[in-house]
C-alpha positions in Angstrom: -69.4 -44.9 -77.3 -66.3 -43.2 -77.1 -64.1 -44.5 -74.3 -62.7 -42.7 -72.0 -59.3 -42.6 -71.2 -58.1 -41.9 -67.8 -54.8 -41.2 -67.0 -53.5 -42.0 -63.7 -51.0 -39.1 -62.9 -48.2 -40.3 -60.7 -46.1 -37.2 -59.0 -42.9 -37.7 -60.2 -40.6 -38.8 -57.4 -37.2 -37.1 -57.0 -34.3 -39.1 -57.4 -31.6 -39.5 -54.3 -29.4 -37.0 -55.2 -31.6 -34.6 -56.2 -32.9 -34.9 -52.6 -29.3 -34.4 -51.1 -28.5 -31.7 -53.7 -31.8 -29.7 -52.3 -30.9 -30.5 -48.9 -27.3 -29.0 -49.3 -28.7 -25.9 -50.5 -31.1 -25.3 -47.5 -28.5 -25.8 -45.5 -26.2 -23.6 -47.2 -28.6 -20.8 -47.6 -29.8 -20.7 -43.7 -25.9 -20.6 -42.9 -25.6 -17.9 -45.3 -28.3 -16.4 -43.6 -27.0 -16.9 -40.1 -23.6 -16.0 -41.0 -25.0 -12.5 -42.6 -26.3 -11.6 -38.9 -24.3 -11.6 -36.2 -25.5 -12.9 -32.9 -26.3 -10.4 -30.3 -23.9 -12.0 -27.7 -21.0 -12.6 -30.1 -18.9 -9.3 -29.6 -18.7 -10.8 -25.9 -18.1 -13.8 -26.8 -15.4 -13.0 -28.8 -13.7 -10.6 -26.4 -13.4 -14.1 -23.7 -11.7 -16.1 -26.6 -9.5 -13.6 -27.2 -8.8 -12.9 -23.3 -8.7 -17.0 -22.7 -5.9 -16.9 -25.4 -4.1 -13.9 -24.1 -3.9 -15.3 -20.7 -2.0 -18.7 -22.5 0.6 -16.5 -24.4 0.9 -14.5 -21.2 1.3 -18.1 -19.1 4.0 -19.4 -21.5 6.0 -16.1 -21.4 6.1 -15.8 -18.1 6.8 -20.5 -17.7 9.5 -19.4 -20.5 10.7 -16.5 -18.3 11.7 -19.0 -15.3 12.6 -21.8 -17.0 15.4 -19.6 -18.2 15.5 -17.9 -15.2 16.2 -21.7 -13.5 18.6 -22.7 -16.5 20.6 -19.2 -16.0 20.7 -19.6 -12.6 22.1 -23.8 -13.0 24.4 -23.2 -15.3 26.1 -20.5 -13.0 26.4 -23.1 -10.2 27.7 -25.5 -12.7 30.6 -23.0 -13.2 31.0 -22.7 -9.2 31.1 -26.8 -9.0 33.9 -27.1 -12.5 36.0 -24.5 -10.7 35.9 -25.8 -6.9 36.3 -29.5 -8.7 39.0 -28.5 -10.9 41.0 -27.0 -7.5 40.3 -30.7 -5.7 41.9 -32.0 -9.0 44.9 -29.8 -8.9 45.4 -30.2 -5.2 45.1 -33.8 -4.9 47.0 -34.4 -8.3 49.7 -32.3 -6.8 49.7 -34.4 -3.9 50.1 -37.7 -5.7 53.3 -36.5 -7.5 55.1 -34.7 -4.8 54.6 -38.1 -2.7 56.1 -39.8 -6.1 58.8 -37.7 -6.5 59.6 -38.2 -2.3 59.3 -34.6 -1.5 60.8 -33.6 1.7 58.0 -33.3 4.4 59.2 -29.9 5.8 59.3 -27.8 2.6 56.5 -25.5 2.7 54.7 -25.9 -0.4 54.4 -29.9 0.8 53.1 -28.8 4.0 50.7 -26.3 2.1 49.5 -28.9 0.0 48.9 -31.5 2.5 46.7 -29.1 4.4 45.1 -27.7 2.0 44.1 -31.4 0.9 43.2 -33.2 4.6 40.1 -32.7 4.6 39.0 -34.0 0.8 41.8 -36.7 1.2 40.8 -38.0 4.7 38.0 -40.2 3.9 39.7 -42.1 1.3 43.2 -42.3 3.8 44.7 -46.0 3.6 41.9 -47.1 1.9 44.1 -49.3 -0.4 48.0 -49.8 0.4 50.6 -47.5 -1.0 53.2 -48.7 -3.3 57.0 -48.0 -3.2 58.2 -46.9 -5.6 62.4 -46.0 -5.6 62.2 -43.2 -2.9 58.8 -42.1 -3.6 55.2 -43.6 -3.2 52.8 -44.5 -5.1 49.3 -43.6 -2.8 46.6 -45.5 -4.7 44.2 -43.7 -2.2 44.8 -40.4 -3.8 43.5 -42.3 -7.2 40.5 -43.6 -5.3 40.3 -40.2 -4.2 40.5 -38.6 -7.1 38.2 -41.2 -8.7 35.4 -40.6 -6.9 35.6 -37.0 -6.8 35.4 -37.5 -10.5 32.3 -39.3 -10.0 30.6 -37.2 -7.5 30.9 -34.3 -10.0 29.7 -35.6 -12.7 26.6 -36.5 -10.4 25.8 -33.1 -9.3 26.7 -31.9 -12.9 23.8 -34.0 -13.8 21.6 -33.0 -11.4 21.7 -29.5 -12.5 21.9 -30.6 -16.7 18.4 -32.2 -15.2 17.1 -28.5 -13.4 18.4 -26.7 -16.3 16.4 -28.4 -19.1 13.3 -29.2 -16.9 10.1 -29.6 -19.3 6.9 -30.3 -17.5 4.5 -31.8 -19.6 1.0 -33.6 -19.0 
């Protein structure tokens, strides 16, 4: 009696990365695919990326335009505030020497000077005691003057360093 032999057939069972490697060509092949035709709604598509990003570049220009615009227009009134600041200076420094060097009261460039210099000088007048000095005075208040003008300029000049270099950010 002849025995039979039976062979058990067992499917051959693919190994893990022959399972990813078939997987990764599906994939690849139905983006291929995909890729190869192009979706009926694309062209639109397309033309609202491209308006969405024309409408940024156009938004910066025009954020770029006024910032300089703002930084033109600050720097100009930082010119306006040196020169009426350097004038106080000069005024009130001319005022300090002529009352060192005792000049007469009456001349007309003293008179000029103190006129011209009342109204800056006046909220600082006898705020500290004036020396003697020989004939001449020493009027600390024109330093304190002189002081905080100093001071208040480099405030406002501040100020508009701050307007001119503005960047808004979120």
């Amino acid at each position: 009696m002849a025995t039979e032999r039976v062979e058990h057939i067992h499917p051959v069972v693919p190994s893990r990365e022959g399972v990813i490697a078939r997987v990764g060509e599906d994939v690849e092949a139905d983006v291929a695919a995909r890729a190869a035709v192009a979706a009926p709604d694309e062209p639109e598509r397309l033309d609202a990326v491209a308006e969405k990003i024309r409408g940024h570049a156009l938004d910066d220009v025009r954020r770029s335009d006024r910032d300089q615009r703002a930084a033109l227009v600050a720097g100009r009134i930082a010119q306006v505030v040196d020169y009426l600041f350097g004038l106080v200076y000069a005024l009130l420094g001319a005022r300090f020497v002529l009352e060192l060097l005792a000049a007469r009261r009456g001349a007309g460039f003293t008179r000029f000077v103190e006129a011209i210099t009342d109204p800056v000088y006046a909220p600082f007048r006898n705020i500290v005691e004036t020396l003697r000095v020989g004939d001449g005075r020493v009027v600390l208040s024109l330093a304190v003057a002189l002081v905080a003008y100093a001071v208040l300029h480099l405030a406002i000049r501040g100020v508009l360093r701050m307007v001119a270099s503005r960047r808004t950010t979120v």
